[in-house]
C-alpha positions, 0 to 999 in steps of 0.5 A, spaced: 236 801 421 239 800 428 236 803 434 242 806 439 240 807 446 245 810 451 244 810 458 247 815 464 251 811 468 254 814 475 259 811 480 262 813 487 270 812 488 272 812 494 278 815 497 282 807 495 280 808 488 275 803 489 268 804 485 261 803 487 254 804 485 253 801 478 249 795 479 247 798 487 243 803 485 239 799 479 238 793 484 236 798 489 229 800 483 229 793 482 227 792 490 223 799 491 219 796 484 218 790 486 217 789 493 222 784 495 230 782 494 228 775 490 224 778 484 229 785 483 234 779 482 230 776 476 227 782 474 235 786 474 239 779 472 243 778 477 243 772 482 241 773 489 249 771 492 251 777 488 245 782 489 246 780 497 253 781 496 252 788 493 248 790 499 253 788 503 259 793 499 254 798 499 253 798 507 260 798 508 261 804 504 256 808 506 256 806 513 249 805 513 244 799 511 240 800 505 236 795 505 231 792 512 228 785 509 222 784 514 219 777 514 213 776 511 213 783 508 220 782 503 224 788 502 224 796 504 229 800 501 232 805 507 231 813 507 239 813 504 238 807 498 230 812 497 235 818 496 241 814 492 234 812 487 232 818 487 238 821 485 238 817 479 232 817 477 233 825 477 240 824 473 236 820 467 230 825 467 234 831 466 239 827 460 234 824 457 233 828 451 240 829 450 241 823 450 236 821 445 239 826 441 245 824 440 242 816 439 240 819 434 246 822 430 249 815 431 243 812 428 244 817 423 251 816 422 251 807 422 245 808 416 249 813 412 256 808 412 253 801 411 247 804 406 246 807 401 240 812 404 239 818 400 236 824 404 235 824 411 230 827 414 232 832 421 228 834 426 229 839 432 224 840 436 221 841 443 222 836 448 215 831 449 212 825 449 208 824 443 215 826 440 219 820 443 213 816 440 214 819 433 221 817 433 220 810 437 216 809 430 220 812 425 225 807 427 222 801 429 219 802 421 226 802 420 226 810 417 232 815 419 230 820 423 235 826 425 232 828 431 235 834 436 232 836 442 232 843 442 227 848 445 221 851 442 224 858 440 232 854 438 227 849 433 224 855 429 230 859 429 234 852 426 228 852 421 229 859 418 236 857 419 235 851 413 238 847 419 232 843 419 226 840 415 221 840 421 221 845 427 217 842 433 214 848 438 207 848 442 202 854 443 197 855 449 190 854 447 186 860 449 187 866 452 195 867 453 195 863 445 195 871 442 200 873 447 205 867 445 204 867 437 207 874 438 213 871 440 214 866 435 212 871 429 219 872 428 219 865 425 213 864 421 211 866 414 204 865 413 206 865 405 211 859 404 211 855 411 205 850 413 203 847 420 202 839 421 198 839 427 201 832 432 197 832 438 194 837 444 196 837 450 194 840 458 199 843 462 199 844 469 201 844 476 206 837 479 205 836 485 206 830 491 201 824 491 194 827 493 197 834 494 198 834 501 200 842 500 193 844 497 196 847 491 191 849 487 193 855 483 199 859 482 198 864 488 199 858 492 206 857 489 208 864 493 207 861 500 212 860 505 212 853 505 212 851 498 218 848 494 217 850 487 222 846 481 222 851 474 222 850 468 229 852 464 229 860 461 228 859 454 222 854 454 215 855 451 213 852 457 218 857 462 214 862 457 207 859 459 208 860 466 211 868 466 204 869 461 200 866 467 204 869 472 204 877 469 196 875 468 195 874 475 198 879 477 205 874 480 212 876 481 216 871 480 221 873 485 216 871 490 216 863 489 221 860 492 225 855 487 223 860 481 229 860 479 231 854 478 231 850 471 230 844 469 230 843 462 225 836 461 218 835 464 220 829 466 226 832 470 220 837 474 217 830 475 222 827 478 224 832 483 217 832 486 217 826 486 224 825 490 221 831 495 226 836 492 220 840 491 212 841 492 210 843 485 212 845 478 210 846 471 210 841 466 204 836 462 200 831 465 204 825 462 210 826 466 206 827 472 202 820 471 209 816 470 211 818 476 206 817 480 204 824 482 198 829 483 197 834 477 192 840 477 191 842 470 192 850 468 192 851 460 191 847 454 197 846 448 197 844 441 203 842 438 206 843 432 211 841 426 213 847 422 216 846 415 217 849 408 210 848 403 215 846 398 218 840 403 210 837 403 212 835 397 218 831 399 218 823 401 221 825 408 215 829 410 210 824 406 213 819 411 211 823 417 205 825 415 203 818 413 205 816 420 201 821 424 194 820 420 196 812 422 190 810 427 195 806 430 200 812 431 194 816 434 193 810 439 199 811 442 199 818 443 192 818 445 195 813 450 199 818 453 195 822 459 193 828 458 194 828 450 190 828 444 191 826 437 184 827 434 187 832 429 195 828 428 197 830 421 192 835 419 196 840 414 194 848 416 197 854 413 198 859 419 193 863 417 188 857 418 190 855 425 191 862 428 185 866 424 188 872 428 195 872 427 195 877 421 193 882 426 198 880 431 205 885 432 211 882 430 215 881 436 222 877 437 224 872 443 231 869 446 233 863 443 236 861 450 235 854 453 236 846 450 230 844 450 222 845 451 
């Protein structure tokens, strides 16, 4: 099975038709990564007479240096080449799972034409990283995957639908895990559907690098001079946040940047992380690859939901084997914030959720890509 990657790429064309910007901005990460000119070039493949050439372009178009070589201390990106960095961090964060998911319908498309496969198994879930490492395993071991990045209440409602095999949503553990069961009861059939457990995770406030504001708790979030960056209407995690918000007595309307959505955690990170905003919601992992402050606020499981009959198939096999794989739950428990003790358990609804049979059966919005 091939593996297909799709990378966003963006340009600036000027009023003479001449593009720049595709190499620039992949030199400039380079040079912020590495600290000097010489090793973005071996790192980026590209000889130093060509890069300093770049830069030369990339002055002349903005009007202003990009790059301050200092003897003895390499190279400094400029306040312009940081935002132009930034930008296409921000860009790649924000298409990532989209991007994903149509790598994998091309996956999917190039092994039906040159084998013959028999049933693939399709996936839509909420967005995460432990996701990301179940579909880098699947194709590095060669099994096809359709994996679509949906949101948590777009997965179950595409399971109900039979336009998926599994269905990947996340519960809060604890206090709002009641609140968001009677949003998802619509989708779960205690009788004929299973929960296969992947991995626990915490979710909290992302914030600057030693969290210059003091942002502590989500009434800091209603401060004047705090910039908050939302999640997407929709997400589990957006519903996580009003569950907390309504508990502490909060208006939304309050919160500067509220509503703002963003539709990965990564994207929330990103934008931190550029300075566009002070704080957001989303899991510790995306906090730590971007370098950023995190102040834990609830605990999630993660779930894939399918059908009982299907357990029996050799697609859910598949997956099954590789979560209980001890190399598998490595990789996750590598993850900040995640653990995969119980990666692969099969519960019935009932046993994971004692509670919800007493629970009132509510409907939620579908809305939103991913979660």
């Amino acid at each position: 099975m091939f593996k297909v990657s799709i990378q966003p790429q963006w340009q600036l064309e000027q009023a003479d038709g001449k593009q720049s910007l595709p190499r620039l901005v992949e030199l400039l990460a380079r040079v912020r990564e590495t600290g000097t000119l010489a090793e973005a070039c071996i790192q980026a493949g590209l000889s130093y007479r060509y890069a300093w050439g770049l830069l030369q372009d990339g002055t002349r178009t903005f009007g202003a240096p990009l790059v301050t070589m200092q003897r003895g201390r390499g190279a400094v990106l400029t306040p312009l080449a940081e935002k132009l960095v930034w930008a296409d961090k921000r860009i790649n964060a924000r298409l990532a799972p989209l991007l994903d998911s149509l790598a994998s319908e091309l996956e999917v498309e190039l092994e039906r034409a040159l084998s013959d496969t028999g049933a693939i198994l399709r996936v839509q879930a909420s967005h995460g990283f432990a996701v990301e490492t179940l579909r880098d395993w699947f194709v590095r071991s060669r099994i096809p995957i359709d994996l679509k990045y949906r949101s948590s209440f777009e997965a179950l409602s595409s399971l109900k639908g039979g336009a998926c095999d599994l269905a990947g949503f996340h519960v809060p553990v604890g206090d709002f895990e009641a609140q968001a069961l009677t949003q998802y009861a619509a989708w779960l059939k205690p009788q004929t559907q299973r929960l296969i457990m992947l991995a626990t995770r915490r979710q909290g406030l992302i914030v600057a690098p030693g969290n210059p504001r003091g942002i502590q708790t989500l009434a800091d979030l209603t401060r004047d001079d705090v910039r908050f960056v939302n999640r997407q209407p929709g997400s589990g995690t957006r519903m996580l946040l009003d569950l907390m918000l309504e508990r502490a007595g909060l208006d939304g309307s309050q919160i500067r940047g509220f509503d703002s959505g963003e539709f990965t955690h990564a994207a929330v990170a990103a934008y931190v992380a550029s300075g566009m905003a002070d704080a957001g919601v989303g899991v510790e992992a995306a906090a730590k690859r971007f370098d950023l402050g995190f102040v834990p606020l609830a605990g999630e499981r993660y779930f894939f939901l399918c059908s009982k009959s299907a357990l029996k198939t050799p697609a859910l096999q598949s997956v099954i084997d590789t979560l209980c794989n001890p190399d598998f739950r490595n990789l996750v428990n590598a993850l900040p914030g995640y653990d995969a003790a119980h990666c692969g358990e099969v519960l019935a609804v009932d046993e994971a959720f004692p509670e919800f049979g007493r629970l009132p059966k509510g409907r939620a919005s579908a809305r939103g890509k991913v979660g």
